[in-house]
C-alpha positions as CSV (number, residue, x, y, z in Angstrom):
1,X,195.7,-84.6,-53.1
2,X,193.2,-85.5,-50.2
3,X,190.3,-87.3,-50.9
4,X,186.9,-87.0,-49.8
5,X,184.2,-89.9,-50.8
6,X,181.0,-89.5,-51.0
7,X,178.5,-92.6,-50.5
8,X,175.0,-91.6,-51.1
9,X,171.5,-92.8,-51.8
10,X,168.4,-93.5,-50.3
11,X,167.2,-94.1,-46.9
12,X,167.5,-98.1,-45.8
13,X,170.3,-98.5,-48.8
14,X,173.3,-99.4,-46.5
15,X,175.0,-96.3,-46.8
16,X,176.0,-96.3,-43.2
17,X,177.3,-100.7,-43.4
18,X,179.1,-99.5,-46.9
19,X,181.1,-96.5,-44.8
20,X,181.8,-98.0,-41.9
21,X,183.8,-100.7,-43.9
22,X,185.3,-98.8,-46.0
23,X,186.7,-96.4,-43.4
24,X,188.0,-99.5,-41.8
25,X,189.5,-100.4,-44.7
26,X,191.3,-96.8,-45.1
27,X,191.9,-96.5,-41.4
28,X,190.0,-93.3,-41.6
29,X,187.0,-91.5,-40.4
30,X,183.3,-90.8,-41.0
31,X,181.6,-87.8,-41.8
32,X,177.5,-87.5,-41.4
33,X,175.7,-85.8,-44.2
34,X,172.5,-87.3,-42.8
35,X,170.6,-83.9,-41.2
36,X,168.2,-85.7,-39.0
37,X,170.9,-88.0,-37.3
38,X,172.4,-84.9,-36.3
39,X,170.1,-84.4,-33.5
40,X,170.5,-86.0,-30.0
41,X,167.7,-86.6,-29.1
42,X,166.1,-88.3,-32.4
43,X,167.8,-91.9,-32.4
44,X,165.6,-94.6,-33.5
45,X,163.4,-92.6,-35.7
46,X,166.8,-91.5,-37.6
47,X,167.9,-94.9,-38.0
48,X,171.7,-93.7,-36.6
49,X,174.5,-96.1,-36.3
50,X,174.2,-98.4,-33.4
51,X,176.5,-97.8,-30.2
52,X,179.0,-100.5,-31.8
53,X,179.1,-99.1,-35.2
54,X,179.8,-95.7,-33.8
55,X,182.3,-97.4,-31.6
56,X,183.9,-99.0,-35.0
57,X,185.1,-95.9,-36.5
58,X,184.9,-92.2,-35.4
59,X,182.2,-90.5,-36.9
60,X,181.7,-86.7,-36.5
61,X,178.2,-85.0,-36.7
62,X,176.3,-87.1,-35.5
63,X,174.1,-86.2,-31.9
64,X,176.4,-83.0,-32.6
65,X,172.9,-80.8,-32.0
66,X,169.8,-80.3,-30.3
67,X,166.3,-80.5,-31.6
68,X,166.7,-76.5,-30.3
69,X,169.5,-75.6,-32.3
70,X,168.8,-74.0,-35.7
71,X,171.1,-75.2,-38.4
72,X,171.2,-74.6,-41.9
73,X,172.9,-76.1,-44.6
74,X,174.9,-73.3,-45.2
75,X,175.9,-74.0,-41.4
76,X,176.9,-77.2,-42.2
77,X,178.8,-76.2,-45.1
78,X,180.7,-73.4,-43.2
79,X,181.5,-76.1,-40.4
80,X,182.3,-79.1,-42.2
81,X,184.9,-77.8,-44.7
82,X,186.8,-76.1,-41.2
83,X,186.4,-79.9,-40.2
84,X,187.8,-81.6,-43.1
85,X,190.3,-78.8,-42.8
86,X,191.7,-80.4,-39.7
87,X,190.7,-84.3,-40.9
88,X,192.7,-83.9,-43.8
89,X,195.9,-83.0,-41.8
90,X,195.6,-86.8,-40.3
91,X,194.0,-88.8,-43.3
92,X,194.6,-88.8,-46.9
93,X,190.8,-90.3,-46.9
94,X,187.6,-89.1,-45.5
95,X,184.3,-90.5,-45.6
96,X,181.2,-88.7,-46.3
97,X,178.2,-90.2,-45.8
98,X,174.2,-89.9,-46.2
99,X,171.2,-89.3,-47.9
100,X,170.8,-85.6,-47.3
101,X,171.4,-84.0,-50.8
102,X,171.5,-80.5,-50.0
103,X,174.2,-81.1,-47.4
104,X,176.0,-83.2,-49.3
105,X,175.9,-80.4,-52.1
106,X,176.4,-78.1,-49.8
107,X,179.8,-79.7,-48.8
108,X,181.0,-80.1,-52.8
109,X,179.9,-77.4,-54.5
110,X,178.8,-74.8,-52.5
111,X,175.8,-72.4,-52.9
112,X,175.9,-68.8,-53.9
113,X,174.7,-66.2,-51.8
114,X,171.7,-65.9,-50.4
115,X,170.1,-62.2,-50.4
116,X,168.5,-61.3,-47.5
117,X,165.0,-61.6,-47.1
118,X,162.1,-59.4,-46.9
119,X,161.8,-58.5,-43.1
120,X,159.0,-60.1,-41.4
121,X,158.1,-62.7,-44.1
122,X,159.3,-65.6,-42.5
123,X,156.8,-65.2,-39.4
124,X,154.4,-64.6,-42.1
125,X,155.0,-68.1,-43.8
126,X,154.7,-69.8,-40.1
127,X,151.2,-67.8,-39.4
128,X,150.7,-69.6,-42.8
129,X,152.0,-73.0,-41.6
130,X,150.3,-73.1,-38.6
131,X,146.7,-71.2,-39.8
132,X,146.4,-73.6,-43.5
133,X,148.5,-76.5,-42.8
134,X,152.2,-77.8,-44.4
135,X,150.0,-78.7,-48.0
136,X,149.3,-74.7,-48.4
137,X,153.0,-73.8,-48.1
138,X,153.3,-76.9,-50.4
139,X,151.4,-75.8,-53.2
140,X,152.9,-72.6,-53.1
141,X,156.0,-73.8,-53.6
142,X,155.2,-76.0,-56.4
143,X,154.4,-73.4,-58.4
144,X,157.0,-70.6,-57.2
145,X,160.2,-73.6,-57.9
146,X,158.9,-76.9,-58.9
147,X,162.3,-78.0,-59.4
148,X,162.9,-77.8,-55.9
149,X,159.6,-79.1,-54.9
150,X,160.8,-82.1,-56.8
151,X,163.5,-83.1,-54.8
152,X,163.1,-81.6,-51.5
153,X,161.6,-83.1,-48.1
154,X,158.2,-81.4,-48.4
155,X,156.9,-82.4,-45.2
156,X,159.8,-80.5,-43.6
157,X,158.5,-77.2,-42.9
158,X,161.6,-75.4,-42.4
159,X,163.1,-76.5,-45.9
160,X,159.5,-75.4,-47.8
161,X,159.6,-72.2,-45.8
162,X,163.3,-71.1,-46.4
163,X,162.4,-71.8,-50.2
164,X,159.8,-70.1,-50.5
165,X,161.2,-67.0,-48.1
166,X,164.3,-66.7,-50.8
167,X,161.5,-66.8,-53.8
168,X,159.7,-64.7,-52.4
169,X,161.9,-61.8,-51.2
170,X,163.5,-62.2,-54.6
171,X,161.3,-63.1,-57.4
172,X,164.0,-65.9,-58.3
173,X,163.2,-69.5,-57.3
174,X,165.4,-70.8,-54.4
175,X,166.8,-73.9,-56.5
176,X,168.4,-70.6,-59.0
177,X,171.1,-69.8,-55.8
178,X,172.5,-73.5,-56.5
179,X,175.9,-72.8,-58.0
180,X,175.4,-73.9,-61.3
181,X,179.4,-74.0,-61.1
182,X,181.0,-75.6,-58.3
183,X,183.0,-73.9,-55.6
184,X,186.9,-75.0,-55.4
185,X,187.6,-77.2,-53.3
186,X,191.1,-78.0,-51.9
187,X,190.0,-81.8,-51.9
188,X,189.5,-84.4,-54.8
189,X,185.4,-85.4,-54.3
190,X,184.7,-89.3,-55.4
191,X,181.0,-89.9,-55.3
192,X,179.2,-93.2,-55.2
193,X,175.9,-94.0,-55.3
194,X,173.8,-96.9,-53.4
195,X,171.1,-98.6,-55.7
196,X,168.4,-101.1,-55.4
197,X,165.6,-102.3,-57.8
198,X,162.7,-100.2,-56.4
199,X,161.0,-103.6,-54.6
200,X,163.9,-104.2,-52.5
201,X,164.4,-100.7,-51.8
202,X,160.7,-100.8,-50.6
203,X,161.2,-103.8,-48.7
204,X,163.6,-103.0,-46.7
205,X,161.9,-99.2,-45.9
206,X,158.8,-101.2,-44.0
207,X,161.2,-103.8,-42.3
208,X,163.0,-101.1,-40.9
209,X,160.2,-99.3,-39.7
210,X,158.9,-102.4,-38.1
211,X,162.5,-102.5,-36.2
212,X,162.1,-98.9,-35.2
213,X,158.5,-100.1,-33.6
214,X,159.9,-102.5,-31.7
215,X,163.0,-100.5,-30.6
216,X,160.8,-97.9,-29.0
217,X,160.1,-95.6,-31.9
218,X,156.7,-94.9,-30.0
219,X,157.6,-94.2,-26.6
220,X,161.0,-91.9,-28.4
221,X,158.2,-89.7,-30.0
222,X,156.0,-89.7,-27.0
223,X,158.7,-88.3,-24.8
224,X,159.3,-85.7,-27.9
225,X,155.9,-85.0,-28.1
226,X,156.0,-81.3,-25.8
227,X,158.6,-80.3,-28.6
228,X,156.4,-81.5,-31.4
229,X,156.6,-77.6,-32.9
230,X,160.5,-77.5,-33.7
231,X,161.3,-77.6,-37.3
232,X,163.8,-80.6,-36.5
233,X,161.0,-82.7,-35.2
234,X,158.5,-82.1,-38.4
235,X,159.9,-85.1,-40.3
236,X,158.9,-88.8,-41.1
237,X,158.5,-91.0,-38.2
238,X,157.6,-88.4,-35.9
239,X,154.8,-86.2,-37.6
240,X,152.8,-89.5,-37.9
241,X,152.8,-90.7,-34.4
242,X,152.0,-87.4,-33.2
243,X,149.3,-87.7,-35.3
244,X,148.6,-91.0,-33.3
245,X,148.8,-89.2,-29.7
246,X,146.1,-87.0,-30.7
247,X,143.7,-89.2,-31.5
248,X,143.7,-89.0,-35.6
249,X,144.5,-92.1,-36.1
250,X,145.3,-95.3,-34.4
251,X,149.1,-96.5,-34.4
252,X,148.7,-99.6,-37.2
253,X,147.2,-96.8,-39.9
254,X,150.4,-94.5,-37.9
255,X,152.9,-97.3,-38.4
256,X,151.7,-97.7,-42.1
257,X,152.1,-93.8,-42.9
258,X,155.5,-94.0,-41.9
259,X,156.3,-96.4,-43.9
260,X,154.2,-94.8,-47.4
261,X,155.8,-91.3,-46.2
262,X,159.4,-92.9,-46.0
263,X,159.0,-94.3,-49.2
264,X,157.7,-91.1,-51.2
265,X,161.4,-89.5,-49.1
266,X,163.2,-92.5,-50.4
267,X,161.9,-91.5,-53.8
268,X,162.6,-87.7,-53.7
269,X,165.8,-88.6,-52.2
270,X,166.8,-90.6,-55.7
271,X,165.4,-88.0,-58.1
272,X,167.8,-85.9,-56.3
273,X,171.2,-87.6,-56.4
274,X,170.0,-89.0,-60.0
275,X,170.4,-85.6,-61.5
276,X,174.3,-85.4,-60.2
277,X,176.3,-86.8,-63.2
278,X,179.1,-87.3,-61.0
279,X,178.0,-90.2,-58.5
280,X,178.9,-93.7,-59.4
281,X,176.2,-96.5,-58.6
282,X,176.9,-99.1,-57.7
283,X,174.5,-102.3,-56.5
284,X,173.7,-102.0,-52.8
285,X,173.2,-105.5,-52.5
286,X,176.3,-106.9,-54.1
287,X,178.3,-108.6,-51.5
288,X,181.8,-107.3,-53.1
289,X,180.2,-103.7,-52.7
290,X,183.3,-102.5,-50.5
291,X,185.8,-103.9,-53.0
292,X,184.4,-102.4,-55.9
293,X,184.5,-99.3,-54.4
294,X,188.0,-99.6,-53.7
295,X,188.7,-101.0,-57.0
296,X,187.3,-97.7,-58.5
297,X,188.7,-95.4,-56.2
298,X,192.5,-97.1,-57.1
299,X,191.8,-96.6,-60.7
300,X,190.3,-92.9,-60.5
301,X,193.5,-91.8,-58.4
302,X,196.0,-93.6,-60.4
């Protein structure tokens, strides 16, 4: 049977370093589960695979959108088992790779339907966004599904307000349409897991930003800035330099909040993928990493 594995974990982990060899490895392919690196026109803030990386090994999804496309993760589902359809004619393998839980859920177990909402509440929740601010719509869904709030990206608007659009067209929290059964797939899934001691994880979450800085991050966000409304651009690394153009704060306190705000996402990010009993973790910073991924994967499949 074909095999699709999963490498997960939080931002700055090595997710992308681990994948790359280990599709080398298989002679195989890479599949993004990373939503913001689907965008084109986000790079450094997104942290994507350099030009060489990409160059390495094929990798499919990302720079696949615009920051004007809407695009769910029941999109992504719908479009990336069609994909693996077709990857799975060529390789035995495929690679999935990132830190975006829902997608990667979305891709392994599926989600059960979604009813449709209550006509005109979603403009509703974005008067609400844009008259009280992303800590209203926050609250409210803290209380309406505070398992969700737990483990989503609550600075991403369009997340909160989908959530809180299902909850509140249907009285049943949003995190209640996650198939508490998995959807069949015609694939065997292998997950692993990237971990860190929380220090190191830490560390490396300010050095990158500090990278980003000196790549351009600014000048990327400043040529973003007339788009600053589009759900894809509410997100770490962004929100804060915006924040910077208009004159709320200066760009060391901007720098600073990008790092806090990508740490609190790192930590969301691991109460997510810690609740899926299926992912193996292994130590990020183990240099026989790759090996001992391989070593697992030959004994699962034996």
């Amino acid at each position: 049977m074909n095999k699709l594995i999963v490498i997960a974990g939080p931002t700055a982990s090595g997710k992308s370093a681990a994948a790359i060899e280990l599709a080398k490895y298989y002679n195989t392919v890479i599949v993004s589960a990373d939503s913001r690196q689907f965008y084109r026109e986000m790079s450094i803030g997104t942290a994507k695979p350099s030009r060489d990386e990409l160059a390495e090994v094929k990798h499919y999804f990302i720079n696949s959108l615009s920051i004007t496309d809407i695009f769910t993760a029941g999109d992504y589902e719908k479009r990336c088992l069609a994909l693996l359809n077709d990857l799975f004619k060529v390789h035995d393998i495929v690679i999935l790779v990132g830190g975006s839980g829902l997608f990667i859920k979305a891709v392994c177990e599926g989600f059960d339907e979604f009813p449709d909402p209550v006509p005109g509440l979603r403009e509703t929740l974005n008067k609400e966004l844009e008259e009280n601010g992303i800590g209203y719509l926050q609250e409210k869904l803290k209380v309406s599904d505070p398992e969700y709030y737990d483990v989503v990206d609550i600075n991403n608007p369009q997340r909160v307000i989908r959530a809180l659009e299902v909850s509140e067209s249907t009285g049943k929290p949003f995190s209640s349409y996650h198939k508490s059964t998995p959807g069949k797939r015609p694939f065997r899934i292998i997950k692993f897991g990237l971990n860190l001691p929380r220090a190191d994880l830490y560390q490396r979450i300010n050095h990158r930003v500090n990278i980003m800085i000196q790549q351009g991050l600014v000048n990327e966000a400043k040529s973003l800035l007339t788009h600053r409304r589009l759900n894809a651009l509410n997100t770490v690394g962004y929100s804060e330099l915006f924040e910077y153009f208009d004159g709320k704060i200066n760009l060391t306190d901007a720098v600073e909040l990008i790092k806090q705000n990508t740490r609190r996402f790192a930590k969301r990010q691991m109460t997510w993928f810690g609740k899926d009993d299926e992912i193996l973790w292994l130590e990020a910073d183990k240099p026989s990493l790759v090996n001992d991924m391989i070593s697992e994967i030959n004994a699962i499949t034996e």
